[in-house]
MIZA-579069 format. One record per residue (C-alpha): x, y, z; residue number from 1; residue in three letters. Coordinates in steps of 0.2 Angstrom, whole numbers. Example, Ala and Ser with C-alpha at 12.3 -4.5 7.8 and 13.67 -1.06 7.14 Angstrom:
<pts>
PT     xx     yy     zz    i   aa
PT     62    -22     39    1  ALA
PT     68     -5     36    2  SER
</pts>
This chain:
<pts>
PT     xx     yy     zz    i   aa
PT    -42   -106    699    1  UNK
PT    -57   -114    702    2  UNK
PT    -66   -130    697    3  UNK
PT    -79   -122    683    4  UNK
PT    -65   -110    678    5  UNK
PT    -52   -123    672    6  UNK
PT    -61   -127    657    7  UNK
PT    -51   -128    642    8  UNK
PT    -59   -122    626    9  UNK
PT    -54   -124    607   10  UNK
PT    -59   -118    589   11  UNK
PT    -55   -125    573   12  UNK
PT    -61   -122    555   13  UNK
PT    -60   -137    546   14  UNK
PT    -60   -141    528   15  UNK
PT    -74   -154    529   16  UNK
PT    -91   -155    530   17  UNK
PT    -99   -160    551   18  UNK
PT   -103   -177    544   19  UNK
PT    -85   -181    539   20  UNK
PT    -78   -173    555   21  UNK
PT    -90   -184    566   22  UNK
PT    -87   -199    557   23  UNK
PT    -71   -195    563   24  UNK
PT    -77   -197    581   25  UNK
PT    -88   -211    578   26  UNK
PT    -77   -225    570   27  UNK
PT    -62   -233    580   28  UNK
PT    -51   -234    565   29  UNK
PT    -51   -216    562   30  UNK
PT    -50   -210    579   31  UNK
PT    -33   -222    580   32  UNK
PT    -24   -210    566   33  UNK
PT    -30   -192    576   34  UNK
PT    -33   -197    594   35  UNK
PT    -14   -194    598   36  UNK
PT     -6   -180    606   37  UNK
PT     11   -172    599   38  UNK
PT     26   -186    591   39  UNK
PT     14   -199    594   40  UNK
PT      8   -209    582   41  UNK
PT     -5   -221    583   42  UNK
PT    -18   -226    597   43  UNK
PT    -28   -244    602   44  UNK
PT    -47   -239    600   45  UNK
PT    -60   -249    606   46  UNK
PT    -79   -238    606   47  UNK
PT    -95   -244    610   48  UNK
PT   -103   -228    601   49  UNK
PT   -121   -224    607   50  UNK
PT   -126   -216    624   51  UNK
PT   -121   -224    639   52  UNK
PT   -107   -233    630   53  UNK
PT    -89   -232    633   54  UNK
PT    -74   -231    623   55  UNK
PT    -55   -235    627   56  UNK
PT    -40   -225    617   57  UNK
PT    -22   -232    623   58  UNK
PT     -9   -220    615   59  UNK
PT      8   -227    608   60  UNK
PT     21   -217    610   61  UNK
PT     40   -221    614   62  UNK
PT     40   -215    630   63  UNK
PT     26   -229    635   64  UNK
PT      9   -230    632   65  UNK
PT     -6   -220    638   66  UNK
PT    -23   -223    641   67  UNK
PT    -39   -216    641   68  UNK
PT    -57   -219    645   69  UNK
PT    -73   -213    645   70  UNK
PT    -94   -214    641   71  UNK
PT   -103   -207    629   72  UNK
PT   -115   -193    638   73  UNK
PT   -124   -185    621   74  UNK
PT   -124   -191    603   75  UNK
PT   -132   -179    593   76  UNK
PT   -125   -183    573   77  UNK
PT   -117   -174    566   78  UNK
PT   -117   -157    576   79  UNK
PT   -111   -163    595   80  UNK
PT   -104   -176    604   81  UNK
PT   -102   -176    624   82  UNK
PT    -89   -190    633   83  UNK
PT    -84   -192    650   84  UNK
PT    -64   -193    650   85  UNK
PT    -55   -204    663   86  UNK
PT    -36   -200    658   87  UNK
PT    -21   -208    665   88  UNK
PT    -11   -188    666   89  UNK
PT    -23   -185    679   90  UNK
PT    -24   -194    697   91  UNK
PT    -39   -206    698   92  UNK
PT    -47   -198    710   93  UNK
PT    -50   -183    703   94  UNK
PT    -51   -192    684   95  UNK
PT    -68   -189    678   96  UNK
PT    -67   -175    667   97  UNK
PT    -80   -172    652   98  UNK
PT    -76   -166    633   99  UNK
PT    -89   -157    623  100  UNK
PT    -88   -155    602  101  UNK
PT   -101   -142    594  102  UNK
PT    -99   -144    574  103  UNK
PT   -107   -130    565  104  UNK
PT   -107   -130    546  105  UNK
PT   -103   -117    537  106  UNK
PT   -108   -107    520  107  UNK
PT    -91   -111    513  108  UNK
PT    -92   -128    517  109  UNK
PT    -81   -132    531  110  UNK
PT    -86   -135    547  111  UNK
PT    -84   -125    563  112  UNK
PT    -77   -137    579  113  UNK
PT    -76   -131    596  114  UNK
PT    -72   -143    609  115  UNK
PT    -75   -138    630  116  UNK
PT    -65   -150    641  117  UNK
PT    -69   -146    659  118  UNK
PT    -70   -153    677  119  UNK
PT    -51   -154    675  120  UNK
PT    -44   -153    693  121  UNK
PT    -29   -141    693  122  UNK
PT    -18   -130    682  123  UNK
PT     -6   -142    676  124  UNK
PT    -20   -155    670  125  UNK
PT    -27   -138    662  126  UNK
PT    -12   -136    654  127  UNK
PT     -7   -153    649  128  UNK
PT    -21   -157    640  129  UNK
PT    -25   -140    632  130  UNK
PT     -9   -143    623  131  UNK
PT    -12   -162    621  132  UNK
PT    -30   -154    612  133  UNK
PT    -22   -142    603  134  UNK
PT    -12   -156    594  135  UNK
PT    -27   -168    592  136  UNK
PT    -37   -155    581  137  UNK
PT    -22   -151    572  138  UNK
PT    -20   -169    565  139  UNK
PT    -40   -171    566  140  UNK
PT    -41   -156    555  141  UNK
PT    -25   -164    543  142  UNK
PT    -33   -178    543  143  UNK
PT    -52   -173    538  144  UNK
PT    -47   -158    526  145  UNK
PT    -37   -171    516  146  UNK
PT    -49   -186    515  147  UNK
PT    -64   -173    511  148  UNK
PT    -53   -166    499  149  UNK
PT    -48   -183    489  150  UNK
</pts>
């Protein structure tokens, strides 16, 4: 597989309008509640949020802690988002990976999320992290239908 094929892609509907969802991205405090793959919990989030920034997201988990970096690429409220992302799943070398969220709201009020993660450097980072996303959004979406919805 090469390079500009590895490129993980996700879609979620969510029960909240953009603005809520990139709130969610926006503010360290929220991204510590959703920014977690799988049994993990919570997350260490510092962000620095305008272009040229960085953030830092250190995941607790009982098998140890994991961290992530990154810079903001594109801020473009509240439809997209682009981030470099500097994981510690994935050898330094070959680390600088970048994560793009589209938000497109909807008639009925939701919001439709995609989120592209590319640059990854080889079949088990692709798979790693497509799972690790596919669990993000789910507690993303949990956690943004709810609080829209209160």
């Amino acid at each position: 597989m090469a390079i500009e094929d590895r490129a993980i892609v996700q879609e979620r509907v969510i029960a909240a309008a953009p603005e809520r969802i990139f709130a969610a991205f926006r503010e360290p405090e929220q991204m510590a509640r959703w920014l977690v793959p799988g049994d993990m919990e919570r997350a260490s989030v510092e962000a620095d949020f305008r272009v040229g920034g960085h953030f830092s997201v250190v995941m607790h988990g009982s098998e140890g802690d994991y961290g992530q970096t990154g810079e903001y690429l594109e801020i473009d409220p509240p439809k997209r988002l682009v981030f470099t992302w500097v994981s510690d799943f994935v050898p330094e070398a070959e680390s600088h990976t970048r994560v793009a969220v589209t938000l497109e709201p909807l008639e009925s009020g939701h919001t439709r999320l995609v989120l592209v993660h590319d640059q990854l450097p080889d079949s088990d980072t692709y798979d790693g992290h497509d799972g690790g996303w596919a669990s993000i959004l789910a507690k993303l979406e949990a956690l943004a239908s709810k609080e829209e919805n209160t």
